[in-house]
Backbone as CSV, one residue per row, in Angstrom:
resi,resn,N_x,N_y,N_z,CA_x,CA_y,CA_z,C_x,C_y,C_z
1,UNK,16.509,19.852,-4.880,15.665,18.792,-5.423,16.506,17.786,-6.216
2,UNK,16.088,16.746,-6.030,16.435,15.694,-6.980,16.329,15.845,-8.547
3,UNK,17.130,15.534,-9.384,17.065,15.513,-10.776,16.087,14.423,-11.033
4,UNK,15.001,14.152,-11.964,14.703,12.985,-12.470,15.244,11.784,-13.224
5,UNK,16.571,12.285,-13.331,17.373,11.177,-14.158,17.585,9.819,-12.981
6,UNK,17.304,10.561,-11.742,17.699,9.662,-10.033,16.203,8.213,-9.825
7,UNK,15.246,8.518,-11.016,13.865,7.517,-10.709,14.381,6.281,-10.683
8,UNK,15.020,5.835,-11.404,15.256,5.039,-11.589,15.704,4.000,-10.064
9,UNK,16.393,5.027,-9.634,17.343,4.186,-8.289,16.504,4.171,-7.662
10,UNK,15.566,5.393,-7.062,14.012,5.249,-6.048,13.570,3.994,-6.268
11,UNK,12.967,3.878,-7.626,11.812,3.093,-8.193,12.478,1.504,-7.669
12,UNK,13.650,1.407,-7.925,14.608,-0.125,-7.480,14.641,-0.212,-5.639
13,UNK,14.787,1.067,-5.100,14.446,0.834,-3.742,13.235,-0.079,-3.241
14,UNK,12.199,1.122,-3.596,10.923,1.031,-3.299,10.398,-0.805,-3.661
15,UNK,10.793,-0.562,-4.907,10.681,-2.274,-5.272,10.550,-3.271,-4.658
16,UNK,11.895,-3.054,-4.339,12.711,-4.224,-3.252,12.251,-4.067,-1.798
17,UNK,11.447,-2.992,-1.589,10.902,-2.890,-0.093,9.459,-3.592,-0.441
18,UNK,8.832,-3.381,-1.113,7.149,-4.109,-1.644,7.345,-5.536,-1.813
19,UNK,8.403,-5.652,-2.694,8.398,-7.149,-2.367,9.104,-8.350,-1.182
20,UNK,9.460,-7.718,-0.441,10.107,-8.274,0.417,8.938,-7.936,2.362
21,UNK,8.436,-7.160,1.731,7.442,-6.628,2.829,5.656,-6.713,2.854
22,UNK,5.828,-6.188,1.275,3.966,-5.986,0.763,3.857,-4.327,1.246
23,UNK,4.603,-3.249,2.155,4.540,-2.758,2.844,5.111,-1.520,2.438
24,UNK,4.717,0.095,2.266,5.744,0.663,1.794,5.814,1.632,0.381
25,UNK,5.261,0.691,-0.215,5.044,1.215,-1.819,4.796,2.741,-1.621
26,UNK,3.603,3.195,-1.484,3.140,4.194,-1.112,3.813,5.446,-0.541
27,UNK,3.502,4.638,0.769,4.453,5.738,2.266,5.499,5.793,1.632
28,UNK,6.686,5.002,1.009,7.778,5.624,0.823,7.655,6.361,-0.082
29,UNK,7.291,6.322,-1.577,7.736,6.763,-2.398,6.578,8.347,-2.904
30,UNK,5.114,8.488,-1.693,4.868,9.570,-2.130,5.652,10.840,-1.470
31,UNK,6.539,10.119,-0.269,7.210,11.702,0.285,8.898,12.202,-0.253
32,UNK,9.216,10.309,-1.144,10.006,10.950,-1.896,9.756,11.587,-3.266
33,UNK,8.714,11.128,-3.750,8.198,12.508,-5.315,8.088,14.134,-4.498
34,UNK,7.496,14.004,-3.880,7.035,14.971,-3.069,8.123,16.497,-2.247
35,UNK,9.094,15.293,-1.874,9.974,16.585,-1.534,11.125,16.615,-1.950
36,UNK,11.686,14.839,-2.383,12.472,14.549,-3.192,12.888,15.366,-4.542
37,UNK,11.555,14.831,-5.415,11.632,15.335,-6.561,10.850,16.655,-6.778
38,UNK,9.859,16.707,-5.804,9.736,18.433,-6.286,8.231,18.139,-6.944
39,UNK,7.547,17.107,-7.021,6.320,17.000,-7.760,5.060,17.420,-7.057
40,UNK,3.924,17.996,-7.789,3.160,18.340,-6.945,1.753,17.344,-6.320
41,UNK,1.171,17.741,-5.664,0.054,16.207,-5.057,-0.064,15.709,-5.746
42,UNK,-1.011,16.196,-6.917,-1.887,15.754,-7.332,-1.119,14.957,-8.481
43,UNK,0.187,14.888,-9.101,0.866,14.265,-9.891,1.679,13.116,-9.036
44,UNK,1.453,13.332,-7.422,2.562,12.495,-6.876,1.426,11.275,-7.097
45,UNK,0.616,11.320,-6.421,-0.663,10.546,-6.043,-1.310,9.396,-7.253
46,UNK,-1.199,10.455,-8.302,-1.889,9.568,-9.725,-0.982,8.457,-9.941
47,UNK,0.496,9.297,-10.155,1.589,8.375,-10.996,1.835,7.385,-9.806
48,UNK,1.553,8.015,-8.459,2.294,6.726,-7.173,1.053,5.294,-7.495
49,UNK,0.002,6.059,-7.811,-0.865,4.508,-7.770,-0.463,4.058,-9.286
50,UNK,-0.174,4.225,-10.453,0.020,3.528,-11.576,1.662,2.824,-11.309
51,UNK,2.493,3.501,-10.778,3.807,2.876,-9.897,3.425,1.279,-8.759
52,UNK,2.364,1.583,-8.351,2.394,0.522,-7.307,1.630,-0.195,-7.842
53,UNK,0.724,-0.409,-9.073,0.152,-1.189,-9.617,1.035,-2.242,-10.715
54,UNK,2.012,-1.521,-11.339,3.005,-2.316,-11.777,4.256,-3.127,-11.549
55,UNK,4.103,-2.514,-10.400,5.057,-2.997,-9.104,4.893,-4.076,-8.228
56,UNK,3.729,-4.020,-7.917,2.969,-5.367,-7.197,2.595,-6.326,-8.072
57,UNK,2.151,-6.090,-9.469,1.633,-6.912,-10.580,2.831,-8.033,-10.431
58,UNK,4.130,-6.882,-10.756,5.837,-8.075,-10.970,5.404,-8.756,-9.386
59,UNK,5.357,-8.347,-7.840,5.431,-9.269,-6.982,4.616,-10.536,-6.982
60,UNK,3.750,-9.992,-7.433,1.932,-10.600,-7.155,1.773,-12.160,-8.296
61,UNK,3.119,-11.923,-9.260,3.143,-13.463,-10.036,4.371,-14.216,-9.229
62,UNK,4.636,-13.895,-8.730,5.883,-14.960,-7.482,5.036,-15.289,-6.582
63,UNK,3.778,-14.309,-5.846,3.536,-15.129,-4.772,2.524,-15.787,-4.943
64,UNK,1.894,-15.910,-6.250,0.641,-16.516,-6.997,1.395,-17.832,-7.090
65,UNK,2.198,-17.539,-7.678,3.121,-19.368,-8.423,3.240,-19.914,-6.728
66,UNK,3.728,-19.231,-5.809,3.955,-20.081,-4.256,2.761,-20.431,-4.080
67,UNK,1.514,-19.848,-4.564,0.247,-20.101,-3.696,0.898,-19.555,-2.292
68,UNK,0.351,-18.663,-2.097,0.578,-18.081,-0.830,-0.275,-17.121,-0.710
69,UNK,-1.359,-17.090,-1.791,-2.241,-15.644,-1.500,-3.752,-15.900,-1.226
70,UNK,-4.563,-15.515,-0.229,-5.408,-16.324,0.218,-6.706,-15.379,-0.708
71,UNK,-7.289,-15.885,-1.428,-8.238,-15.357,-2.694,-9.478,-15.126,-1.887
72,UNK,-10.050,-15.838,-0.897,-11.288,-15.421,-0.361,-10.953,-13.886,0.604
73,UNK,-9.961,-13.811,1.040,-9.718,-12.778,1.640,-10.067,-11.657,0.933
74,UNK,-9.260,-11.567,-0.147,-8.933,-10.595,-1.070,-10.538,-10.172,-1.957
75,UNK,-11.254,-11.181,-2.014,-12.679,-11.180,-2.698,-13.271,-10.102,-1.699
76,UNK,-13.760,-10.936,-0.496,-14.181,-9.871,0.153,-13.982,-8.345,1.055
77,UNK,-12.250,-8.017,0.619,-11.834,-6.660,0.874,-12.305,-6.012,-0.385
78,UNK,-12.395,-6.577,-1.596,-12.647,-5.891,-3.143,-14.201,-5.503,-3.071
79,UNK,-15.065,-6.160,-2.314,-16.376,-5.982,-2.191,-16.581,-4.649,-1.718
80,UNK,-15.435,-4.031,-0.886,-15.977,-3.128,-0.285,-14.649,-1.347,-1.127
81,UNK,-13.669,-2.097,-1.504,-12.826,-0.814,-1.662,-12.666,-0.891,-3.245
82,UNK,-13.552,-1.533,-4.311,-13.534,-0.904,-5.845,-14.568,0.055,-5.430
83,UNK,-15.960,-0.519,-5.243,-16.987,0.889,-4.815,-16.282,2.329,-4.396
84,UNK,-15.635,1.823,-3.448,-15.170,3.247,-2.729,-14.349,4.310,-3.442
85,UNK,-13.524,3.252,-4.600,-12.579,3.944,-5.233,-13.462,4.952,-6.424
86,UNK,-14.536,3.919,-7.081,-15.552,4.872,-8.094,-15.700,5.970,-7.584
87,UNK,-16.140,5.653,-6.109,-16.831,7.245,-5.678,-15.666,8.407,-5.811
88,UNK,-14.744,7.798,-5.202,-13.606,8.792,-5.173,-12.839,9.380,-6.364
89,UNK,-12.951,8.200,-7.414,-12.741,8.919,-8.580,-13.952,10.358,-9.422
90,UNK,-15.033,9.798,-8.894,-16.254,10.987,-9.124,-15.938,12.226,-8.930
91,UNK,-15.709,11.940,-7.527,-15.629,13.455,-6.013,-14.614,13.711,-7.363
92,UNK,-12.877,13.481,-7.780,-12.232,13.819,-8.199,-12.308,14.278,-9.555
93,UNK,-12.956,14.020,-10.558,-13.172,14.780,-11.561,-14.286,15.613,-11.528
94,UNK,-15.489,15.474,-10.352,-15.618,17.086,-10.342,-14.737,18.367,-9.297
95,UNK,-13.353,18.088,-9.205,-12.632,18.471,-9.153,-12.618,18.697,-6.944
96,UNK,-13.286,18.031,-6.248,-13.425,17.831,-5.166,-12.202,16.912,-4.296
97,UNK,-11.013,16.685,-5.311,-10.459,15.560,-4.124,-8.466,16.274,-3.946
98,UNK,-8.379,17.730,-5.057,-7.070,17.730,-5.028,-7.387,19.464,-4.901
99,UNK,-8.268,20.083,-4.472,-8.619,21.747,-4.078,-7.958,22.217,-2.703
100,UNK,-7.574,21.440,-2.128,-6.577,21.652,-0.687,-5.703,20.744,-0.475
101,UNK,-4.306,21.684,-0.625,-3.322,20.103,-0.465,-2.773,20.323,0.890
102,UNK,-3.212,20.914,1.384,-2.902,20.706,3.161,-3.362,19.977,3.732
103,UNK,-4.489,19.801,4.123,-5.073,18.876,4.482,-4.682,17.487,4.119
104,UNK,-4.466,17.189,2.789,-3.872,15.947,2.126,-2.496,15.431,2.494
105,UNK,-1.896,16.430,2.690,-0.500,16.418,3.031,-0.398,15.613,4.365
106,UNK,-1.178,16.585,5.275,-1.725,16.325,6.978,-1.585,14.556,6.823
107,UNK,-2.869,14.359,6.033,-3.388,12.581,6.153,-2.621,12.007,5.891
108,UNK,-1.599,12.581,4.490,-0.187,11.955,3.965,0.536,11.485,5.071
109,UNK,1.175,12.726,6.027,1.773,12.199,7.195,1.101,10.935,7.946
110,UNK,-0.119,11.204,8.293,-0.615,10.691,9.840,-0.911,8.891,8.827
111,UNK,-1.049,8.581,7.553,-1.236,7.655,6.753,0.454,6.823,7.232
112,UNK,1.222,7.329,6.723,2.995,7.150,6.971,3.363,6.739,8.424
113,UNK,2.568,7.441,9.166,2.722,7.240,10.280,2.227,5.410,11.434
114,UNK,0.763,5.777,10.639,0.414,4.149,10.755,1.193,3.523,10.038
115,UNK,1.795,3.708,9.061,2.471,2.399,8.234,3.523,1.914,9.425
116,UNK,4.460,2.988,9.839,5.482,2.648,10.370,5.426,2.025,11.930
117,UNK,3.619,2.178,12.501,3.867,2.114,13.468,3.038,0.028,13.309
118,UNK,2.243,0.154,12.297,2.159,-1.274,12.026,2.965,-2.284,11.948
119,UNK,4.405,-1.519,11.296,4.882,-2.411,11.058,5.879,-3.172,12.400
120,UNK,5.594,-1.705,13.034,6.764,-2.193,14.739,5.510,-2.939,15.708
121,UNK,4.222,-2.983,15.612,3.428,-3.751,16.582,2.515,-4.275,15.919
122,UNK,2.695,-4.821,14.501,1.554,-5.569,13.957,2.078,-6.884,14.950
123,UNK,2.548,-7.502,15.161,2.978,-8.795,15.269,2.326,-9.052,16.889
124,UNK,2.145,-7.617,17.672,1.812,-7.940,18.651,0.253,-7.907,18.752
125,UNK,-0.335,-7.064,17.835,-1.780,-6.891,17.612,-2.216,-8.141,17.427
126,UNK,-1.429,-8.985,15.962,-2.094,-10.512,15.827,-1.970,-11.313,17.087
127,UNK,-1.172,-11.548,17.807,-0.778,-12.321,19.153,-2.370,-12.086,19.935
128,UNK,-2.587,-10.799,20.058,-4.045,-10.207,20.795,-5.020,-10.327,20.123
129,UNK,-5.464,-10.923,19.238,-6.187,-11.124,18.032,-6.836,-12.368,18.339
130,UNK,-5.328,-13.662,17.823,-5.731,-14.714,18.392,-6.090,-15.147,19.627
131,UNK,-6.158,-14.620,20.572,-6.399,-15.010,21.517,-8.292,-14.718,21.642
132,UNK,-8.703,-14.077,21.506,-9.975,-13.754,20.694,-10.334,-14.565,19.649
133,UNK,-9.902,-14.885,18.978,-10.336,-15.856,17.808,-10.396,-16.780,18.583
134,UNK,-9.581,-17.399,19.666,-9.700,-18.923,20.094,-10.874,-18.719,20.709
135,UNK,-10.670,-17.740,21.973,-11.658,-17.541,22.773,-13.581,-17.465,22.737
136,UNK,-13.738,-17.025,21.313,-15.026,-16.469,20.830,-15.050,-16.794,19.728
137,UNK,-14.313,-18.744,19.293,-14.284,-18.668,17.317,-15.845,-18.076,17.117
138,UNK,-16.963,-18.524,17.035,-18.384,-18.134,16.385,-18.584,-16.990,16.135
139,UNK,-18.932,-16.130,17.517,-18.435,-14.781,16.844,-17.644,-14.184,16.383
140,UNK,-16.830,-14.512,16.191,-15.636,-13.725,15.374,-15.353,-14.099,14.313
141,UNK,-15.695,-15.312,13.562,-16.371,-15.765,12.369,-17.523,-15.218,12.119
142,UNK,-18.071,-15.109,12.348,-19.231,-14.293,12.025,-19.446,-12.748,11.234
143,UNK,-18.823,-11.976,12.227,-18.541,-11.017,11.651,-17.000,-10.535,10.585
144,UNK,-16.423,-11.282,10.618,-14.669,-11.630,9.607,-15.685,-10.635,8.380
145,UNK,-16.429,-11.471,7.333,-17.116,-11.137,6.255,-17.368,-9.550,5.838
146,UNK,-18.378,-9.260,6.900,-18.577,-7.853,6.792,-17.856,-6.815,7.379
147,UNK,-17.376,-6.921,8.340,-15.818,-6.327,8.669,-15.149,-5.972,7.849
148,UNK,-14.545,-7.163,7.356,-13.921,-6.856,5.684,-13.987,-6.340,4.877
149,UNK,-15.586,-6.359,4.576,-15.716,-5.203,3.272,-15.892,-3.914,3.489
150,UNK,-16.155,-3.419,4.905,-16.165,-2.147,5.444,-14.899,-2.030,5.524
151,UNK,-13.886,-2.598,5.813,-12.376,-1.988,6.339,-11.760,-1.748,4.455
152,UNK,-12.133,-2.620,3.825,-11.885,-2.740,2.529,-12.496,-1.449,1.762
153,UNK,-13.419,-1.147,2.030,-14.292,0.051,1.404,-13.330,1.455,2.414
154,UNK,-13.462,1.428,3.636,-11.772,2.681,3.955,-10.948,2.368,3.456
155,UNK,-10.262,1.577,2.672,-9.019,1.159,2.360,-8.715,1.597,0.688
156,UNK,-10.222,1.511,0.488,-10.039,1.881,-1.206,-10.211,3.519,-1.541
157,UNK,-10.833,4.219,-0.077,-11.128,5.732,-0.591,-9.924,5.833,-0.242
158,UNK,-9.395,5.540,0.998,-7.686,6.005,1.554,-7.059,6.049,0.353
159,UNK,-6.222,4.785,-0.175,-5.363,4.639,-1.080,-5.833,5.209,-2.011
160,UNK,-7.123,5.426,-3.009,-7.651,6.382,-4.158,-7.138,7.762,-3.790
161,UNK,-7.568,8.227,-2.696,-6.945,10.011,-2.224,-5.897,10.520,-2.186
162,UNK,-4.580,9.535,-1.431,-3.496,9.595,-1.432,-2.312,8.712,-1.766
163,UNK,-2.896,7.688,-2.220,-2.027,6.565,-2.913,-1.168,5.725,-1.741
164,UNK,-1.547,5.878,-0.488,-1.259,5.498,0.794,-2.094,4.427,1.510
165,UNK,-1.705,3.339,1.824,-2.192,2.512,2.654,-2.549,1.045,2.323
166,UNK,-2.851,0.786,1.039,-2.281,-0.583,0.357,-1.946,-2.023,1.434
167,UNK,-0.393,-1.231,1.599,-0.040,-1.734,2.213,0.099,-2.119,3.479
168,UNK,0.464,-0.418,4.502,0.047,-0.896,5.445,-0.629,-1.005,6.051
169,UNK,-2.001,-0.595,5.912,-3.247,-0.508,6.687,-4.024,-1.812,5.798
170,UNK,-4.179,-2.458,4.820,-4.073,-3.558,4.877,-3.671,-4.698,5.390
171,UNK,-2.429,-4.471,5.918,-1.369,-5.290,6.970,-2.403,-5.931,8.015
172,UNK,-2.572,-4.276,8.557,-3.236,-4.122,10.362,-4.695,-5.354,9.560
173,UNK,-5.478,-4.618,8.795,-7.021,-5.082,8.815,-6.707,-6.621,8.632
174,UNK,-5.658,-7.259,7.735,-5.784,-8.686,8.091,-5.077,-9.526,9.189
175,UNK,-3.880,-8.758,9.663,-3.568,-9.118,11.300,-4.942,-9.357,12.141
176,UNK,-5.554,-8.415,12.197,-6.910,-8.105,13.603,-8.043,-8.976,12.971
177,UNK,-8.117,-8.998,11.684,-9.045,-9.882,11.149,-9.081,-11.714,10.808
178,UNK,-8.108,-12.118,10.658,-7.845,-13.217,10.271,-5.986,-13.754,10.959
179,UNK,-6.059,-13.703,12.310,-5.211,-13.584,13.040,-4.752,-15.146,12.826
180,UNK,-5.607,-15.723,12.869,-4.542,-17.820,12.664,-4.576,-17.781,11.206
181,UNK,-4.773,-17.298,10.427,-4.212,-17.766,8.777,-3.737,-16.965,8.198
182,UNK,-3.136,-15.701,8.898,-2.357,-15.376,8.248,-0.965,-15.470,8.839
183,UNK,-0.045,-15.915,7.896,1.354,-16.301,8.530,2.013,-15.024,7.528
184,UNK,3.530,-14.781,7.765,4.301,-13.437,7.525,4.343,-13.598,5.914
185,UNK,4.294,-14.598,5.365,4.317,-14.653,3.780,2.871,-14.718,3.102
186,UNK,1.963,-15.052,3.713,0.529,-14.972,3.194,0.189,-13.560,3.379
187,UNK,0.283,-12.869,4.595,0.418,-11.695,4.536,0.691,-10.888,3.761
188,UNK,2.132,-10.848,3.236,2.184,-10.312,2.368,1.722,-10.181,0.584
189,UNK,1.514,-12.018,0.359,0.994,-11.721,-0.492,-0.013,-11.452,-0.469
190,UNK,-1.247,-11.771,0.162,-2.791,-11.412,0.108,-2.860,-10.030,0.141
191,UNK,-1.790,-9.106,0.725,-2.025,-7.884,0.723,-1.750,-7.103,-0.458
192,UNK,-0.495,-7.551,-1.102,-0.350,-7.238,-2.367,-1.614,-7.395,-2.958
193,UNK,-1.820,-8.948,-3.135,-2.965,-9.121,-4.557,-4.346,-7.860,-4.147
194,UNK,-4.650,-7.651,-2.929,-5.839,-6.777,-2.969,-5.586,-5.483,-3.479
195,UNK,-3.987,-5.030,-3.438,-3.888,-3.860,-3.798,-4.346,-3.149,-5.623
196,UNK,-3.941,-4.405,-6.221,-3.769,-4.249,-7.536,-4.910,-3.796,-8.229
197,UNK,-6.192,-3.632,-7.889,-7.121,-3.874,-8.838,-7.405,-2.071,-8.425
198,UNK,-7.474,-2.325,-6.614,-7.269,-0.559,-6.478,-6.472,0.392,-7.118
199,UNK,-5.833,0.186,-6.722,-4.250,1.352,-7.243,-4.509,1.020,-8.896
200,UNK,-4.733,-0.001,-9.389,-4.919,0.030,-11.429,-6.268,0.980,-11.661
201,UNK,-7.171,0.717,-10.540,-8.892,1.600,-11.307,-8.065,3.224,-11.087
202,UNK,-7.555,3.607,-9.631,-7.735,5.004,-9.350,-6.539,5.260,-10.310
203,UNK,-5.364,4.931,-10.234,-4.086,5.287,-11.138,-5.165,5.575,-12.620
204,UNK,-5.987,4.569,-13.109,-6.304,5.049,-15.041,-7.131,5.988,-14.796
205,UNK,-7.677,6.171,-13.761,-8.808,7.495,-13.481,-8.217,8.602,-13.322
206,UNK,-6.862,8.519,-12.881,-6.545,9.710,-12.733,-5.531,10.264,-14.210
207,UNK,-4.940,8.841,-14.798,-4.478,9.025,-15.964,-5.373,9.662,-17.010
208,UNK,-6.755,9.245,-16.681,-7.626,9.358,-17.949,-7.684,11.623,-17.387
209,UNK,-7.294,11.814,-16.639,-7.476,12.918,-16.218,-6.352,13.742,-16.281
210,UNK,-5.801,13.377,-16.615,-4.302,13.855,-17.127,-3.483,14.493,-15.843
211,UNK,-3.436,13.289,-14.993,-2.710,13.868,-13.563,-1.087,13.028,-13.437
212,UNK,-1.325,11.780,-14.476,-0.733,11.240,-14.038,0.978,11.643,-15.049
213,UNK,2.060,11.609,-14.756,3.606,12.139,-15.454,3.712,10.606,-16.000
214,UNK,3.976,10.594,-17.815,4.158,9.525,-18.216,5.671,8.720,-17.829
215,UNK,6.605,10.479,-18.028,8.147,9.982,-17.798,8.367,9.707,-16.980
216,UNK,8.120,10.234,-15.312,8.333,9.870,-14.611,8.257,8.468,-13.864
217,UNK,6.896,7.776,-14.122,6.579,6.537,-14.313,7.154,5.466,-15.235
218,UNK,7.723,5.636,-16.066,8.240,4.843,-16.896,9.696,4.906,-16.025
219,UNK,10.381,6.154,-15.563,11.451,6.254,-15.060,11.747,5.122,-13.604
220,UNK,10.730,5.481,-12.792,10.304,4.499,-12.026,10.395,3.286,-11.858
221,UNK,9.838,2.674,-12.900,9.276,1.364,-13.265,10.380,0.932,-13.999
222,UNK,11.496,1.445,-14.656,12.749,0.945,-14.880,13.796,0.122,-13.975
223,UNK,13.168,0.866,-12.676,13.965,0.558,-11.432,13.296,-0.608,-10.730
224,UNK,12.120,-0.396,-10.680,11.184,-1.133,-9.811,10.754,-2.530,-9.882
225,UNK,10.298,-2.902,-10.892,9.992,-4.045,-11.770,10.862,-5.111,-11.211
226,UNK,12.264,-4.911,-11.912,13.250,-6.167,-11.532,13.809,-6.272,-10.089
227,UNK,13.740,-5.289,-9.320,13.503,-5.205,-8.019,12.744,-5.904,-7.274
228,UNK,11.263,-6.106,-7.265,10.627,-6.270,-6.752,10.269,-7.811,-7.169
229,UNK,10.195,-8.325,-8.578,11.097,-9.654,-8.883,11.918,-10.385,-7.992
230,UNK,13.217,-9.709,-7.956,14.164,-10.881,-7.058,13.722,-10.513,-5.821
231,UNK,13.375,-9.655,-5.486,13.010,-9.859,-3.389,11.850,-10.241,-3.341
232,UNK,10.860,-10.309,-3.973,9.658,-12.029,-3.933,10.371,-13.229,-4.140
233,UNK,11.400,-13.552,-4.644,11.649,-14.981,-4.881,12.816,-14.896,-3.535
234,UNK,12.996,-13.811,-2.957,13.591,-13.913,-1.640,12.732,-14.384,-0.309
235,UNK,11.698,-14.009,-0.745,10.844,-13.999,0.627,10.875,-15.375,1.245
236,UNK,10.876,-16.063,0.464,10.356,-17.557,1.123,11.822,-17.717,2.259
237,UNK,12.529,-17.075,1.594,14.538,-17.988,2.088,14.613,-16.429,3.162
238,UNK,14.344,-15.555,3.166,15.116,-14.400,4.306,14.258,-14.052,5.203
239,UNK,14.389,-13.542,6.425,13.854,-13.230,7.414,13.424,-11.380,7.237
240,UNK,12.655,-11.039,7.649,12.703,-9.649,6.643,12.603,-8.971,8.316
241,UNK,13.067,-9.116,9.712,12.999,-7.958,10.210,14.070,-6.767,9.728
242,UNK,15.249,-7.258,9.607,15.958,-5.920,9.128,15.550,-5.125,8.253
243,UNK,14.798,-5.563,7.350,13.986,-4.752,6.478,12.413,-3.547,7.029
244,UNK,12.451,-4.523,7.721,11.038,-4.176,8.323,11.578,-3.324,9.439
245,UNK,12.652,-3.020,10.371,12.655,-1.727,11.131,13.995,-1.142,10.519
246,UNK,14.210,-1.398,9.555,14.672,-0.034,9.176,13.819,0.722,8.396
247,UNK,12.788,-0.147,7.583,11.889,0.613,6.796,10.646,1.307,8.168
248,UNK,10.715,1.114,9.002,9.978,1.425,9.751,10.250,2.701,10.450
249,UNK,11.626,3.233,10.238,12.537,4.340,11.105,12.562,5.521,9.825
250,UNK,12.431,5.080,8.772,11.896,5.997,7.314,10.809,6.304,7.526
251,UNK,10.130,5.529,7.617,8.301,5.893,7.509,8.400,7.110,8.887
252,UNK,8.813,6.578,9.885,8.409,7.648,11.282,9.363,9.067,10.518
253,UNK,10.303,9.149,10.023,10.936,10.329,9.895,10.208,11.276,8.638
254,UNK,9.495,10.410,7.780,9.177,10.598,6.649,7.680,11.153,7.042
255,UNK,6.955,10.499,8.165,5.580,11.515,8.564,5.642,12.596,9.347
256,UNK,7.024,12.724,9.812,7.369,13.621,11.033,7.074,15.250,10.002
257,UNK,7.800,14.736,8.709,8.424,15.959,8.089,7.551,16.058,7.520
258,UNK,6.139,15.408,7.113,4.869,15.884,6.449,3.559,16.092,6.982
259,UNK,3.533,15.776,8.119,2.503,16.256,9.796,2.875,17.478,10.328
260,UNK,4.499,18.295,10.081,4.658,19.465,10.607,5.060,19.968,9.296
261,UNK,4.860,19.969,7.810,4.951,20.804,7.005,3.863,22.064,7.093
């Protein structure tokens, strides 16, 4: 196992992958607490969402100042995944959401798994998207709205349970959903900003529950913060596939080893 004196360097990885992606937070860093450091679910999960809430906060004022984050989007994914998160915080303090960590583990993987596989064919999903949007604008305006807050309402129990998906299953729902306005930097920020309000309710719910490791998080967030700083003020100037399949060849190795634990 990893020593904890090592958070620090994670937390600066992970950083620099969220802000340069939106993508990641999560998937990476719950399978490195996890087997890395030796922590158990229910501490990986709490502290990973109070980690990615302070983490995205530092991205989420770079891509606010660009204007690059599309606010109606983000309104109506929140419509549907704060609800979801209450509930899930409920189920969880009457002690219903951390009583089997196999199963959790399971979703952990197969969660990791979409991340990595979004991130190698999101680009082709939107391509198939728009072509539908041109084809059928009315209907497909039509339903954008409520779509949203249903994919938004899975998105908030997901990430509440396992601190997974934020990012990339956010990715997918606004690729397939809003295929002509979102371009690779709106993307990312709109996905960030929706994350924050999630990952801040379930992270203090689970803090208020005493799940969450203060040191470890602070250890973290030493690293992370100024990380995730300079690779938002990168985004506009670098091309991020190298980022994006190598982080994509982690994620597949990283669900491999938590789908057959």
């Amino acid at each position: 196992m990893i020593g904890i004196e090592w958070a620090p360097l994670a937390g600066a990885a992970v950083g620099a992958v969220v802000g340069l992606t939106g993508v990641g937070g999560g998937a990476l860093m719950a399978p490195i607490l996890l087997f890395g450091f030796g922590f158990d679910l229910a501490t990986v999960v709490a502290t990973d969402l109070l980690f990615a809430t302070v983490t995205k906060l530092a991205a989420s004022a770079v891509h606010s100042k660009n204007k690059l984050v599309d606010w109606q989007i983000s309104k109506r994914m929140w419509l549907g995944s704060i609800p979801a998160t209450l509930f899930v915080l409920f189920l969880a303090a009457n002690g219903s959401v951390f009583n089997d960590n196999a199963w959790l583990i399971k979703l952990l993987g197969c969660l990791i798994l979409i991340s990595a596989l979004s991130l190698l064919f999101g680009g082709r999903l939107q391509r198939l998207q728009q072509q539908h949007r041109i084809e059928a604008p009315e209907s497909f305006k039509r339903m954008q709205g409520p779509v949203t807050t249903l994919a938004g309402a899975l998105l908030g129990a997901l990430v509440s349970i396992t601190s997974i998906g934020a990012g990339a299953l956010g990715a997918v729902i606004l690729r397939s959903l809003y295929p002509l306005r979102m371009t690779a930097q709106k993307l990312v920020a709109t996905d960030t900003i929706h994350a924050i309000p999630v990952s801040l309710l379930a992270g203090v719910g689970y803090l208020t529950l005493g799940l969450v490791d203060p040191e470890l998080l602070g250890l973290l967030l030493i690293g992370s913060i100024p990380a995730a700083v300079a690779s938002s003020f990168l985004l506009k100037h670098l091309p991020s596939d190298v980022v994006k399949y190598t982080l994509a060849l982690a994620l597949l190795a990283a669900s491999t080893k938590m789908i057959l634990a």
